[in-house]
LUMDO-496170 format. One line per field, with one value per residue (C-alpha): residue in three letters; z negated, y negated, x. Coordinates in steps of 0.05 Angstrom, whole numbers, plus 32768, in hexadecimal, padded with zeros to 4 digits. Layout:
<sites>
residuo c(ALA; ...)
w c(Z; ...)
v c(Y; ...)
u c(X; ...)
</sites>
This chain:
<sites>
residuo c(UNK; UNK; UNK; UNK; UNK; UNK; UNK; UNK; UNK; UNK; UNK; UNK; UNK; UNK; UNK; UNK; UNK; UNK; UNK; UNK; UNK; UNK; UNK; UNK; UNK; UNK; UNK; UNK; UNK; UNK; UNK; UNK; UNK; UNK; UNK; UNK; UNK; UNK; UNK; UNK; UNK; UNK; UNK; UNK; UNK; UNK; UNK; UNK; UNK; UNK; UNK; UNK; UNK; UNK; UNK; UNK; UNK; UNK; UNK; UNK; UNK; UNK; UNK; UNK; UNK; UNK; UNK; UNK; UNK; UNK; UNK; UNK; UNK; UNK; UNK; UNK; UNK; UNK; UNK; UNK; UNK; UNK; UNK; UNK; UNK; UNK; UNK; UNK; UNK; UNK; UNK; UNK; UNK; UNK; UNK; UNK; UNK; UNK; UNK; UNK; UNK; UNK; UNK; UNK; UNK; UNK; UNK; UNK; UNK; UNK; UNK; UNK; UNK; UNK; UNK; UNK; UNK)
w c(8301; 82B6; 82BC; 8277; 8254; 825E; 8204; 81D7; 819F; 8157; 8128; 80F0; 80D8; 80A5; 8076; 8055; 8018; 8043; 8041; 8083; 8084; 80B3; 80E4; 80D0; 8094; 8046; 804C; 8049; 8069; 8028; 8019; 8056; 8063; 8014; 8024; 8062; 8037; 8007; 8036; 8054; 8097; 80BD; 80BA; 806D; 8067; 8097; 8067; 802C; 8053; 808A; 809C; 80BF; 8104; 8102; 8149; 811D; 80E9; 8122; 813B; 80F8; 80E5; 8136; 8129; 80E4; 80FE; 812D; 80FE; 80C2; 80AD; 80AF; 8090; 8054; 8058; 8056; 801B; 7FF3; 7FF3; 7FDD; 7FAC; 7F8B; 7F96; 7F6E; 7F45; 7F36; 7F2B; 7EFA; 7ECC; 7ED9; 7EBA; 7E87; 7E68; 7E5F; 7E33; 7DE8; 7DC1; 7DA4; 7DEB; 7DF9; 7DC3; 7DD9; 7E1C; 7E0A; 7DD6; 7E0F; 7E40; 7E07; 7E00; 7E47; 7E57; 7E18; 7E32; 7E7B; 7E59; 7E37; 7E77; 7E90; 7E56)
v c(8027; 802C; 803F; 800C; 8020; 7FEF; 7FEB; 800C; 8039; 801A; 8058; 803B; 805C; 8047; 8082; 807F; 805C; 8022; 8028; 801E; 805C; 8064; 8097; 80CF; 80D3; 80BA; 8083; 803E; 7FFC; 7FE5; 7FFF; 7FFF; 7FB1; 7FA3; 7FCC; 7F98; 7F60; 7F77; 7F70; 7FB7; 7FCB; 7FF8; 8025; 801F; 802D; 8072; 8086; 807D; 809D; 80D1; 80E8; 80A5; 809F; 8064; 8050; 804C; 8022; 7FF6; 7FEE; 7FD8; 7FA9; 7F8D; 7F8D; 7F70; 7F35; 7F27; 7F2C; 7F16; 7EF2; 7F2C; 7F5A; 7F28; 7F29; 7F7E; 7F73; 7F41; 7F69; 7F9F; 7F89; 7F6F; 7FB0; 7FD3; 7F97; 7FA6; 7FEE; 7FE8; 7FB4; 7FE8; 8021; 7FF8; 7FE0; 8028; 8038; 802F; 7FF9; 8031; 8050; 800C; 800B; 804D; 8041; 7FFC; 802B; 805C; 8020; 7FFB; 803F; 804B; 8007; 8008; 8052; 8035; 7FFA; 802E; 8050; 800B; 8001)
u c(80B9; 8094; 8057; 803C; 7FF6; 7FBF; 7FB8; 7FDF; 7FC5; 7FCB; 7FD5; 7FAB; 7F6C; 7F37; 7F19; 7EDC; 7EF2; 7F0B; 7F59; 7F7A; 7FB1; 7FEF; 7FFA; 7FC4; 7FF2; 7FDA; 8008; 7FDE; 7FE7; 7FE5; 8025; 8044; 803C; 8057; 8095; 809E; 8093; 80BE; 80F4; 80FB; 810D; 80E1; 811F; 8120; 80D5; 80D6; 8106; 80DA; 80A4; 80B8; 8070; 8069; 8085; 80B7; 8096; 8064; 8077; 808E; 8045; 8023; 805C; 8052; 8001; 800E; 8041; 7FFD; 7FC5; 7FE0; 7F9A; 7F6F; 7FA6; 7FA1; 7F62; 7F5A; 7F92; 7F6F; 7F2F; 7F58; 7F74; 7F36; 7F13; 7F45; 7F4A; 7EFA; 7F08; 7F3D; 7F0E; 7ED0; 7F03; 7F27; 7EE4; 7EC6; 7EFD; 7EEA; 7F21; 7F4A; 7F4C; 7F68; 7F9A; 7FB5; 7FC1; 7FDB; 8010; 8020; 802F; 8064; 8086; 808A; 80A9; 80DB; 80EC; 80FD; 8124; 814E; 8157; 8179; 81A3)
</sites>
């Protein structure tokens, strides 16, 4: 006979700046849950990140298929904390600042057009 725990650990963690990470590793739920929503297996995302346990991976994705409101929830306040962040940044630059990074992005993107051609 199995002996069965009485709970089950979640390998999740919250650091100090309030991101929910995987595993002890710097991997983030964040990114873990938009790889499954993207479509990826849990097989497909251990590849893309080895330093999480694909038991792991098996047990956010399970927590995440039971939460799902307060997951959007975390996610949504995520996003509009970085969201807040990238405005408090982008408006410290001076215009010309602005113009320049705005030049650097076009290049970029006609660069990684040409790459597709």
């Amino acid at each position: 006979m199995i002996d069965l725990p009485e709970t089950v650990a979640l390998p999740i963690k919250m650091d100090k700046n309030g991101a929910i990470h995987v595993s002890g590793t710097r991997v983030t739920l964040d990114t873990l849950i938009a790889c499954y929503q993207q479509g990826d297996t849990p097989e497909m995302i251990h590849d893309g990140f080895p330093t999480v346990p694909l038991t792991d991976i098996y047990a956010v994705i399970a927590y995440y298929l039971g939460h799902q409101e307060e997951v959007h929830n975390y996610l949504r306040q995520r996003d509009q904390a970085a969201a807040k962040t990238r405005q408090a940044i982008e408006s410290a630059y001076p215009p010309e600042q602005q113009a320049r990074t705005e030049y650097f992005r076009t290049l970029l993107a006609g660069k990684r057009k040409n790459k597709k051609s």
